[in-house]
C-alpha positions in Angstrom: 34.7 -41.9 -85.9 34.0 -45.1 -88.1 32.8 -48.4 -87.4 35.1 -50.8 -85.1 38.9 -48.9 -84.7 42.4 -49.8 -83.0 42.2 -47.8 -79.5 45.1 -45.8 -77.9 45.0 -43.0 -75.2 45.7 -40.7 -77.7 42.8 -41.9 -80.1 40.2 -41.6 -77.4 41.9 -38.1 -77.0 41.5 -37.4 -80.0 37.6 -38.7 -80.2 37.0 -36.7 -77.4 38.3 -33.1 -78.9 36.3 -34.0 -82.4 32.9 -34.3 -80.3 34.2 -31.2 -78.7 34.7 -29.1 -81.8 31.4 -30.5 -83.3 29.0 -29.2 -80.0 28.2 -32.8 -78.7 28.7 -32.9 -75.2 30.6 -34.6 -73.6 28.7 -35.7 -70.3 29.0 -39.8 -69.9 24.7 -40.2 -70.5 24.9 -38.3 -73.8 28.1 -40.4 -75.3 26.8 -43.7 -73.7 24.4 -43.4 -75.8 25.5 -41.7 -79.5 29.3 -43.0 -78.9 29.3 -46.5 -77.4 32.7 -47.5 -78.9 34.5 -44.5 -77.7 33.1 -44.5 -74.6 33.7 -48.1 -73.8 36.9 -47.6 -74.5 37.4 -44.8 -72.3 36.5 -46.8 -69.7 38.5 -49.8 -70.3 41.3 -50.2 -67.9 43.6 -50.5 -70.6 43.3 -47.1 -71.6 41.7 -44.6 -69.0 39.6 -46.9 -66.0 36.5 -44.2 -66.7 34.9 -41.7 -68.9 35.4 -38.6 -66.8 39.4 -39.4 -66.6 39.3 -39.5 -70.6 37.5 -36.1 -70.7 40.2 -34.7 -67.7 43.0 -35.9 -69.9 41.6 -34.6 -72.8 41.8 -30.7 -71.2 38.6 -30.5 -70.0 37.3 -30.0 -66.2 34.6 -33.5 -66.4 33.0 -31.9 -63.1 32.4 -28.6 -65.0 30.6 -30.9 -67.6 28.4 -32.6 -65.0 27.4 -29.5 -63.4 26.2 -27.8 -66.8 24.3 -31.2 -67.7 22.4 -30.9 -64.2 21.5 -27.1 -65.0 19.7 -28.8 -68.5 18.1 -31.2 -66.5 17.1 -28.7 -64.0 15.9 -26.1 -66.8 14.2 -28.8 -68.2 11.9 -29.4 -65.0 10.7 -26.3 -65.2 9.0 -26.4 -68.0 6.3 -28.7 -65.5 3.8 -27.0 -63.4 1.7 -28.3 -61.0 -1.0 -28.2 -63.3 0.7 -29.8 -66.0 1.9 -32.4 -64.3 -1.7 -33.5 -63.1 -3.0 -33.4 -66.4 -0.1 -36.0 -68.0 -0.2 -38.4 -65.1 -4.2 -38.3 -65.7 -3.4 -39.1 -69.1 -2.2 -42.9 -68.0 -3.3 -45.7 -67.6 -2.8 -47.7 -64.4 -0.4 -50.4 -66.2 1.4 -47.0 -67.1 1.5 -45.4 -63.4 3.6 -48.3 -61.7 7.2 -48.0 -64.2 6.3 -44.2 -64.7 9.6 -44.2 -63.0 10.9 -45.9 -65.9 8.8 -44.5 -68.7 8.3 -41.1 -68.7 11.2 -40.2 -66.3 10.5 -36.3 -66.9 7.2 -36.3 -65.4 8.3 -38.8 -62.5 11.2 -35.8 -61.9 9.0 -33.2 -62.0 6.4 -34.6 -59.8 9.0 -34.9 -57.3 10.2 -31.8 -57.4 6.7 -30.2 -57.4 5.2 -32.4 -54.5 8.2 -34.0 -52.4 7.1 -37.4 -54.1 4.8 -39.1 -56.8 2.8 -40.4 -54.2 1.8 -37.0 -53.4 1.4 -36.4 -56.8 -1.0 -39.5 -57.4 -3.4 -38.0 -54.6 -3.1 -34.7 -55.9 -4.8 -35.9 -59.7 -7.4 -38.0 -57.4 -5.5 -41.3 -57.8 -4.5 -41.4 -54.4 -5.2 -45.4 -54.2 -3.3 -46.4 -56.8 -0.5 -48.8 -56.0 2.7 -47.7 -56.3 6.4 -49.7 -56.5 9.3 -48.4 -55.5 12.0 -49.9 -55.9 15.4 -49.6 -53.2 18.6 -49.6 -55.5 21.7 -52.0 -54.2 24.3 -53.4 -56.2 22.4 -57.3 -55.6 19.4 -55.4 -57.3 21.5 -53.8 -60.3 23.0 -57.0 -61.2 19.5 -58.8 -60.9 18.1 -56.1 -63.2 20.8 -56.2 -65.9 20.9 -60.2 -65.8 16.8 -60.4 -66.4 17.7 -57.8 -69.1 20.0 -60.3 -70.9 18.0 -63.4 -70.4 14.8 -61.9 -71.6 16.8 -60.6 -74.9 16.4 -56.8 -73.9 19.0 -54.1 -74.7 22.2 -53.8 -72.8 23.5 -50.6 -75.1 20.8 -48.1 -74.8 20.1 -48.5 -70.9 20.3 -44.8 -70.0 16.9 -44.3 -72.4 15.4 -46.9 -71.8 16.0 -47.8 -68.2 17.0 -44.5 -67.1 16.6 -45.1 -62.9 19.0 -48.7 -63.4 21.2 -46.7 -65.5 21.4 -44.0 -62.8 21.6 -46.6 -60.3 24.4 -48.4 -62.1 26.1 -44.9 -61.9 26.2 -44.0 -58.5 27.0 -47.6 -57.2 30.0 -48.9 -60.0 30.8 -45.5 -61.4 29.9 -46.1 -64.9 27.4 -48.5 -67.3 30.5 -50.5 -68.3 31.8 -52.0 -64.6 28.0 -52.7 -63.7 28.2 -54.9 -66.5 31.5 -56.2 -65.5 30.3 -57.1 -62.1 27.6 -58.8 -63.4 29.6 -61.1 -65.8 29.0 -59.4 -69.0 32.0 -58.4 -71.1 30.4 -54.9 -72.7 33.0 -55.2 -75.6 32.0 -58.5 -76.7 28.4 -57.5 -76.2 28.8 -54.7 -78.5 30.4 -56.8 -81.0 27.2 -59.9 -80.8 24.8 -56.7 -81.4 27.2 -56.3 -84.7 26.6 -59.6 -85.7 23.2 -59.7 -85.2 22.9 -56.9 -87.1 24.6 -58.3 -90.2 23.8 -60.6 -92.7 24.8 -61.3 -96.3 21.7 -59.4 -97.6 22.6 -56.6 -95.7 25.9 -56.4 -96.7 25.3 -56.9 -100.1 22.3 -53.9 -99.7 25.1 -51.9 -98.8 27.4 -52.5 -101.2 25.2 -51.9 -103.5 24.5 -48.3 -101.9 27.8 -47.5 -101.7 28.6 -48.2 -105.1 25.3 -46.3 -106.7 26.8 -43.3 -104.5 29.5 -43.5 -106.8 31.9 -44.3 -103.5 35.5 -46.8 -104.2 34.9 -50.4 -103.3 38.1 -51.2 -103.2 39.6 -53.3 -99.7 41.7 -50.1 -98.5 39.2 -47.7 -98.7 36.3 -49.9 -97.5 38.2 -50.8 -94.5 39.1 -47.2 -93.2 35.9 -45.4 -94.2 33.1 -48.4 -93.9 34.5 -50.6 -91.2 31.8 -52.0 -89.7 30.5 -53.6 -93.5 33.8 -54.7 -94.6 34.2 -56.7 -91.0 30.9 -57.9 -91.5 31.1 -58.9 -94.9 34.9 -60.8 -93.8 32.1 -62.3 -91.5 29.2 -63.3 -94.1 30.8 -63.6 -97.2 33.8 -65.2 -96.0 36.3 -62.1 -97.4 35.5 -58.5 -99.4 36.0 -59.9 -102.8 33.5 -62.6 -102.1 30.7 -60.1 -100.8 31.4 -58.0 -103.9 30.8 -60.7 -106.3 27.8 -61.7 -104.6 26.7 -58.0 -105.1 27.4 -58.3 -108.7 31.2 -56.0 -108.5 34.0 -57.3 -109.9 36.8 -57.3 -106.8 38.9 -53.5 -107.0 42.5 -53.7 -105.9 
């Protein structure tokens, strides 16, 4: 589970099982967001079209999956009474209550569930004037919202935190994160690999090196490669090839 890999069916099978055997589960929000390569992949039309037909293929029943990550939500909810929820959406301030959708997405839920809407909600805490945005999901307003995402120079990756209502959105109209992107011109596997290179440079790479090596770990290419993919592409990047990072970090080259 390193780094940047060669993709197959079987690999993303394979992927799949290992998050399996380690308790991670395997509903399409959770891996969006802790497995962005795998998932990705999954749904490239190469390999599978979609993340629920990787699980499927993998031996698992995807709608089982679904259904137990609903139940969470659900149990989650009901951790909110009425009371409780009056007393958080006291706690903000009126440049909070507009995105609460957005923000704090649990009390937004709850609310809902509690008092048929927020609005309902917002009266019931005495706020009952307090304008209120809602915003009516299409796949023109999806694009829109991912596009001023990019061009403002806000995340694309983590969407399901951080804009959890477009994520949904994004869901329930393209399927998955990956062909929202798609329809709105962005190729996710490229993105992922500009976020890479924004988050390398030569001092990093030489920072980790140096890590590595006071870990007592082999710098050698072979090992690097397999176990630490992501630095020794990065340091191919910066340094112009591994044995030129390494003697920038002070190592002689290891065959």
């Amino acid at each position: 589970m390193n780094g940047q890999k060669k993709w197959s069916r079987e690999k993303i099978r394979e992927d799949i099982l290992y998050l399996s055997r380690k308790g991670i589960s395997l509903n399409a929000g959770k891996v969006c967001q802790t497995h962005p390569a795998l998932f990705s992949a999954a749904n490239s039309k190469h390999y599978f079209g979609g993340w629920g037909e990787a699980v499927e293929e993998a031996g698992f029943d995807y709608e089982k999956i679904k259904k137990r990550a609903r139940q969470r939500a659900i149990e989650r909810l009901r951790c909110w009474s009425r009371k409780k929820i009056i007393e958080e959406i006291r706690k903000l301030s009126l440049e909070e209550i507009t995105p609460v959708y957005e923000r704090h997405l649990g009390l937004y839920s709850a609310a809902r569930r509690e008092f048929g809407n927020f609005r309902e909600a917002l009266k019931a805490a005495g706020l009952e004037n307090t304008q209120r945005t809602y915003i009516k999901w299409s796949e023109d307003k999806v694009r829109e919202e991912i596009l001023s995402l990019k061009e403002n120079g806000l995340g694309l990756v983590n969407v399901a935190k951080n804009r959890p209502l477009l994520y949904s959105a994004a869901l329930r109209i393209y399927g998955n994160w990956v062909r929202a992107l798609e329809f709105a011109g962005i190729e996710y596997t490229l993105l992922r690999e500009d976020l890479a290179r924004k988050k390398w440079n030569e001092g990093k790479v030489i920072e980790e090196i140096r890590k590595l090596r006071r870990k007592g770990e082999r710098l050698n290419s072979g090992y690097v490669q397999q176990n630490h993919s992501a630095l020794f592409a990065a340091a191919n990047r910066e340094c112009g090839n591994w044995r030129g990072a390494l003697e920038k970090a002070g190592k002689g080259y290891e065959e």
